[in-house]
C-alpha positions as CSV (number, residue, x, y, z in Angstrom):
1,X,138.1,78.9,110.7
2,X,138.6,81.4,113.7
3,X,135.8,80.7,116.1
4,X,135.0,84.6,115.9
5,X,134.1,83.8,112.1
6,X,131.2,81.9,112.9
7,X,127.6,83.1,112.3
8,X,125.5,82.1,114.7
9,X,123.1,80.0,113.7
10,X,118.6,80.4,114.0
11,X,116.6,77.9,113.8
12,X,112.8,78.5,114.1
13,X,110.6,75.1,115.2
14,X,106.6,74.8,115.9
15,X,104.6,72.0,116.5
16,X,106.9,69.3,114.5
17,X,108.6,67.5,117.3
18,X,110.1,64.3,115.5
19,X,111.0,66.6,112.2
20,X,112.3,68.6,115.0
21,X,114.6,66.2,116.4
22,X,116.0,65.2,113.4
23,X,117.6,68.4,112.2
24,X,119.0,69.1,115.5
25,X,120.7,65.5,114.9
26,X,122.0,66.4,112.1
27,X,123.2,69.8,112.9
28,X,125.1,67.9,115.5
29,X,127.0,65.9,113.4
30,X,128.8,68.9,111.9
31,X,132.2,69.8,113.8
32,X,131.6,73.8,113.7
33,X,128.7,73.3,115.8
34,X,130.4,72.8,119.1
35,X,132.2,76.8,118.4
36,X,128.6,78.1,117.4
37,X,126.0,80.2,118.9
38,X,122.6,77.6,118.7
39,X,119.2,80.4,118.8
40,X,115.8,78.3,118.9
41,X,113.1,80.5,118.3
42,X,109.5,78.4,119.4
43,X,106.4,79.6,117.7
44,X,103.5,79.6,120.2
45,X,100.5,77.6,120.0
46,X,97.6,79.2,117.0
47,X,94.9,77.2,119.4
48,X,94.1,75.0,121.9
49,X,94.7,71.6,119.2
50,X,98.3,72.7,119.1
51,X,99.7,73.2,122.3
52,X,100.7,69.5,122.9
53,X,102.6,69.8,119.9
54,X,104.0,72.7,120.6
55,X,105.1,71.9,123.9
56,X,106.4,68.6,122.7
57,X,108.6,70.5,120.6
58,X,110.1,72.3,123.1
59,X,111.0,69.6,125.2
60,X,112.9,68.2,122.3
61,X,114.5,71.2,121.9
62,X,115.6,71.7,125.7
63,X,116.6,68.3,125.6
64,X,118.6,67.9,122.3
65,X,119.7,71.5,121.3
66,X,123.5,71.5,121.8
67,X,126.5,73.7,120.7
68,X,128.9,76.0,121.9
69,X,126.0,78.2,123.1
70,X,122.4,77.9,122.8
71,X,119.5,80.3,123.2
72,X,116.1,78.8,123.3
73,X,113.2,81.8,122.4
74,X,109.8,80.3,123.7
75,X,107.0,82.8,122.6
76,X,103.7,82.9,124.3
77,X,101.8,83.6,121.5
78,X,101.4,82.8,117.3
79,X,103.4,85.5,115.4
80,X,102.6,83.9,112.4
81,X,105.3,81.9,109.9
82,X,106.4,85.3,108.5
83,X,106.0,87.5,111.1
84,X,108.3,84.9,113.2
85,X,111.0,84.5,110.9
86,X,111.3,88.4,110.3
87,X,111.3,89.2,114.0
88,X,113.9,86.2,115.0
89,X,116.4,87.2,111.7
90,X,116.1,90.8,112.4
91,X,117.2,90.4,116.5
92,X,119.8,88.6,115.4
93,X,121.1,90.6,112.9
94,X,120.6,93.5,115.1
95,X,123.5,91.8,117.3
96,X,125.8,90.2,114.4
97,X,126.9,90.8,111.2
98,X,126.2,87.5,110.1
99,X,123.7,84.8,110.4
100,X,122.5,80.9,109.2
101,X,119.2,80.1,109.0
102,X,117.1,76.3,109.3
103,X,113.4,75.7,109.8
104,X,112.3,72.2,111.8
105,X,111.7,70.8,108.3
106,X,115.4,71.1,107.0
107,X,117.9,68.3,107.3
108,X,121.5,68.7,107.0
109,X,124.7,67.6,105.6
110,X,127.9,67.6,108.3
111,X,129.5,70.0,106.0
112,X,126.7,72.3,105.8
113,X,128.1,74.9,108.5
114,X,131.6,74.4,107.1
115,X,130.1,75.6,103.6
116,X,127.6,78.4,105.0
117,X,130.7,79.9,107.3
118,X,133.3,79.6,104.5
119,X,131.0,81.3,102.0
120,X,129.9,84.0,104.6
121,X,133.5,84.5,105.5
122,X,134.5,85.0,101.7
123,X,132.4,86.9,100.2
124,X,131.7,89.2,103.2
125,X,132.9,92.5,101.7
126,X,131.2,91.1,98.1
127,X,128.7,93.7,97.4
128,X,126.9,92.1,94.7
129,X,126.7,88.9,97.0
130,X,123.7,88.9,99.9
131,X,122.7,85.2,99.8
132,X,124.2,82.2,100.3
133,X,122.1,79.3,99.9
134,X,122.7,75.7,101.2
135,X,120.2,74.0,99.2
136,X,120.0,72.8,95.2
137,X,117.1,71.9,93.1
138,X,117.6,67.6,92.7
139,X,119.5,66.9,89.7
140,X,120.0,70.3,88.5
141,X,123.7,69.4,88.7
142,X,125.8,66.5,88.3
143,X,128.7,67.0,89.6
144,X,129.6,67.5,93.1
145,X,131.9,69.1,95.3
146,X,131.7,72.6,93.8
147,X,130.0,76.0,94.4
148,X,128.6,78.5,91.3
149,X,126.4,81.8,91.8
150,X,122.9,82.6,90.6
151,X,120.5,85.1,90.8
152,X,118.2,83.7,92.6
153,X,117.7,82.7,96.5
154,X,116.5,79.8,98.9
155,X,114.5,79.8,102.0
156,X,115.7,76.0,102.9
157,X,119.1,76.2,104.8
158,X,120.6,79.6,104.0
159,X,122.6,83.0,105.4
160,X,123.5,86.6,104.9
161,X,124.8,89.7,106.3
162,X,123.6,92.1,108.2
163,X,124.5,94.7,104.9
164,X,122.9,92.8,103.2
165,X,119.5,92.0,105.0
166,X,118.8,96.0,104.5
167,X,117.5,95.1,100.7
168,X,114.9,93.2,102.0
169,X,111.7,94.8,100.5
170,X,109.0,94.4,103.5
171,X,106.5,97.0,101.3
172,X,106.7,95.5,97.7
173,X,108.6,99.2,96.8
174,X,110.0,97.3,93.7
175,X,107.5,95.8,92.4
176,X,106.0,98.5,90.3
177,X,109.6,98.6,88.5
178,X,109.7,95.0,88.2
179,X,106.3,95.6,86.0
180,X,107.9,98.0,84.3
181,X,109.5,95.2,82.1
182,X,107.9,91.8,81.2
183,X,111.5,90.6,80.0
184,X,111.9,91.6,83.6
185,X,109.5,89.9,84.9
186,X,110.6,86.7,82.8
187,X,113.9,87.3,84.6
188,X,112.4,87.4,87.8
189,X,110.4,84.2,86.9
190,X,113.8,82.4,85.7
191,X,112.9,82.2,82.6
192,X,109.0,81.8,82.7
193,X,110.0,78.4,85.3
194,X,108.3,79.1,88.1
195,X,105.6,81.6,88.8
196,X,107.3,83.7,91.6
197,X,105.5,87.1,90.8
198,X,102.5,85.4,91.1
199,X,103.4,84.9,94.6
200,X,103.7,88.4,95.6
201,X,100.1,88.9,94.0
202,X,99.5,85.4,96.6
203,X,101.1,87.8,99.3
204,X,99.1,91.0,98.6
205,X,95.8,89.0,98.6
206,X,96.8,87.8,102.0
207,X,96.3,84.4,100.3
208,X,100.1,83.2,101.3
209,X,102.1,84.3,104.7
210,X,105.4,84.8,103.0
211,X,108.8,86.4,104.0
212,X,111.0,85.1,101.6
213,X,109.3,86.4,98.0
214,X,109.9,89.9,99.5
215,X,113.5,88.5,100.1
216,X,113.7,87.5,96.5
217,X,112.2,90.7,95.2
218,X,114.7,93.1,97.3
219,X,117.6,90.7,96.2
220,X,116.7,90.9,92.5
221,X,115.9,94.5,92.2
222,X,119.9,94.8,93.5
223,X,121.0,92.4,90.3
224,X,122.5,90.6,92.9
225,X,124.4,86.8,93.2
226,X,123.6,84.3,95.9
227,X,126.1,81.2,96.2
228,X,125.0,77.7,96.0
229,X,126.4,74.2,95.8
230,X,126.4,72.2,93.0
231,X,124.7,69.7,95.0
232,X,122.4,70.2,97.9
233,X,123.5,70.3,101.8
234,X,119.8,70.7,102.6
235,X,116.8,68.1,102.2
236,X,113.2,68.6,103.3
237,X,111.5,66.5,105.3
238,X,108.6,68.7,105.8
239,X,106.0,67.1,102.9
240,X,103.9,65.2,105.2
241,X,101.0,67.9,105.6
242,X,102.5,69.0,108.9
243,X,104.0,72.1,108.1
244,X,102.2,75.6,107.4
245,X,103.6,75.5,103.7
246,X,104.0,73.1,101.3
247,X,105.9,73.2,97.8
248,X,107.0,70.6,94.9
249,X,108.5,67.5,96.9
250,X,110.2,66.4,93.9
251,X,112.4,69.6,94.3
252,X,114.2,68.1,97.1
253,X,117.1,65.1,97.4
254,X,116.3,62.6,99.7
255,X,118.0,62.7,103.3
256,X,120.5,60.0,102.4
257,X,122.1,61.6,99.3
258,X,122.9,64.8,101.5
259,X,124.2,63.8,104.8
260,X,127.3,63.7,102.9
261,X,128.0,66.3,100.3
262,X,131.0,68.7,101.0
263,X,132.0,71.5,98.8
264,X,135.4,72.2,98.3
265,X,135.6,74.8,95.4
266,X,134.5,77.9,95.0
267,X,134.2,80.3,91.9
268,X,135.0,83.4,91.4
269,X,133.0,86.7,91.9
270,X,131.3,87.2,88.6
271,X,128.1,87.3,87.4
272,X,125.8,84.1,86.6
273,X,126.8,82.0,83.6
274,X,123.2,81.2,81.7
275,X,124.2,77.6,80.9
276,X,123.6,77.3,85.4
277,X,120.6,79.7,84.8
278,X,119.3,77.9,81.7
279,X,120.0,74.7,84.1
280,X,118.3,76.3,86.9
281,X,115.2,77.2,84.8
282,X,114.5,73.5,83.0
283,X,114.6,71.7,86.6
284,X,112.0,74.6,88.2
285,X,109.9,74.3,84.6
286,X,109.6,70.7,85.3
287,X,110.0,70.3,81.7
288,X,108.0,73.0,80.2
289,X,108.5,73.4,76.6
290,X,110.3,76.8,75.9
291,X,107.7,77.8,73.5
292,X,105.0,77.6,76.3
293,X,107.4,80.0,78.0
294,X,107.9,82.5,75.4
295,X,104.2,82.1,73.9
296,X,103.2,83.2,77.6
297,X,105.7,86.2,77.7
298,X,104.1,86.8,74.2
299,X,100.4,87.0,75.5
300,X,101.6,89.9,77.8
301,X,103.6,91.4,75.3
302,X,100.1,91.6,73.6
303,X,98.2,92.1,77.0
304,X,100.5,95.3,77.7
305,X,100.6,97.1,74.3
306,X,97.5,96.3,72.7
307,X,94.9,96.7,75.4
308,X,93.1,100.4,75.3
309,X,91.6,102.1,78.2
310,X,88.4,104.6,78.0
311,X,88.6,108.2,80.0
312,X,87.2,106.1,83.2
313,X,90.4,104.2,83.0
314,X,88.2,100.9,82.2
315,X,89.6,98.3,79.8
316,X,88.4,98.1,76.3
């Protein structure tokens, strides 16, 4: 791949400086690095507890970060986890029409920026494609090697386009259409797997300090396809109660069964087959019975059409 081709690639780090270190060491096992623009983005200290951490982590970075170029962002002060992502992906978008994206929690195959760069390069002018996602649920898929689309997308090791990017829905303008429809909403949940429009309520109550829903949200109301291996390039090492987040560990591969993985064939541009979706949906449902799904949908099937309102607006 023609060194111009290469997305540059952000990485945003904290107060983690051994997860820290061990992306970076990964990253550097992949060849593409040495042709690739490296942008560190440091999150400032939240109080005076942190800043040993925090400058600890940008030691390793000064001291490890290595690629054909690298940019190191130290910012005085706590932007917040969203806030920081936003700001870094939107300067560097500002500037390229491409970009990769890694947290300090996110370890790496060697192949992962030979994936993200081949997908970015070749779906580029794909209008129905604005994600590409280096990460897979564990044992969603069995076989290895191969890439599918879904409508879905993935904060842990990921890109997109500038053209793209422009969906993202900072103001929750979809979200009274996504109401609209509970079938839609079921959609939107994968199938009633995973609660994710419960998490922009999270975000509106300022109860979460999330980007990526709203990334989600945008990216769905566009019907649109993100690319993902069969088997994941990406596993987090982040479930030790040092990050600001925390999620289902068991979502995850362990470090060894990544380093690895290569994919080396790519499908087609159409849309989503539902046996991947249907796939997709029992490995986020950990298992939840189908009728549990549907009797839920059910309930607000009831919820929406059977609940009466007096002149004050109040529920009857």
């Amino acid at each position: 791949m023609k060194v111009s081709t290469l997305a540059p690639i952000v990485l945003f780090v904290f107060r983690r400086p051994q997860h820290t270190a061990r992306v970076l060491e990964a990253l550097a096992r992949n060849a593409e690095l040495a042709q690739s623009e490296l942008i560190i983005y440091c999150e400032g200290a939240r109080n005076d507890s942190e800043r040993e951490a925090v400058a600890a982590t940008r030691r390793v970075v000064r001291e490890n970060a290595r690629a054909g170029s690298v940019r190191i962002i130290e910012r005085e002060r706590n932007l917040g986890c969203a806030a920081s992502i936003l700001a870094g992906i939107n300067e560097v978008l500002g500037v390229h029409e491409r970009i990769i994206v890694l947290e300090d929690d996110l370890v790496v195959s060697r192949y992962f920026l030979e994936y993200m760069n081949t997908a970015l390069e070749r779906y580029a002018t794909a209008e129905s494609v604005l994600h590409v996602s280096g990460f897979m649920f564990k044992d969603a898929f069995t076989s290895p090697g191969a890439a599918l689309f879904l409508p879905l997308t993935s904060s842990w090791g990921w890109g997109t386009w500038r053209r793209a990017w422009g969906h993202f829905d900072t103001e929750l303008r979809a979200l009274p259409w996504l109401d609209q429809s509970l079938f839609r909403r079921f959609r939107f949940d994968l199938l009633g797997a995973f609660p994710y429009r419960e998490m922009l309520d999270q975000y509106r109550r300022q109860e979460i300090d999330a980007w990526d829903i709203r990334w989600y949200l945008g990216f769905f109301r566009q019907s649109a396809l993100a690319i993902f291996p069969s088997k994941s390039l990406v596993a987090n090492i982040g479930f030790d109660d040092s990050g600001t987040h925390s999620t289902d560990q068991s979502l995850t591969e362990p470090v060894a069964s990544v380093l690895d993985i290569r994919v080396t064939r790519w499908p087609r541009l159409r849309r989503s087959r539902w046996r991947d979706i249907l796939r997709i949906s029992k490995t986020l449902g950990g298992g939840r019975p189908w009728r549990h799904r549907v009797r839920a949908l059910g309930s607000g099937l009831v919820g929406k059409y059977f609940t009466r309102t007096d002149k004050s607006g109040s529920k009857l």
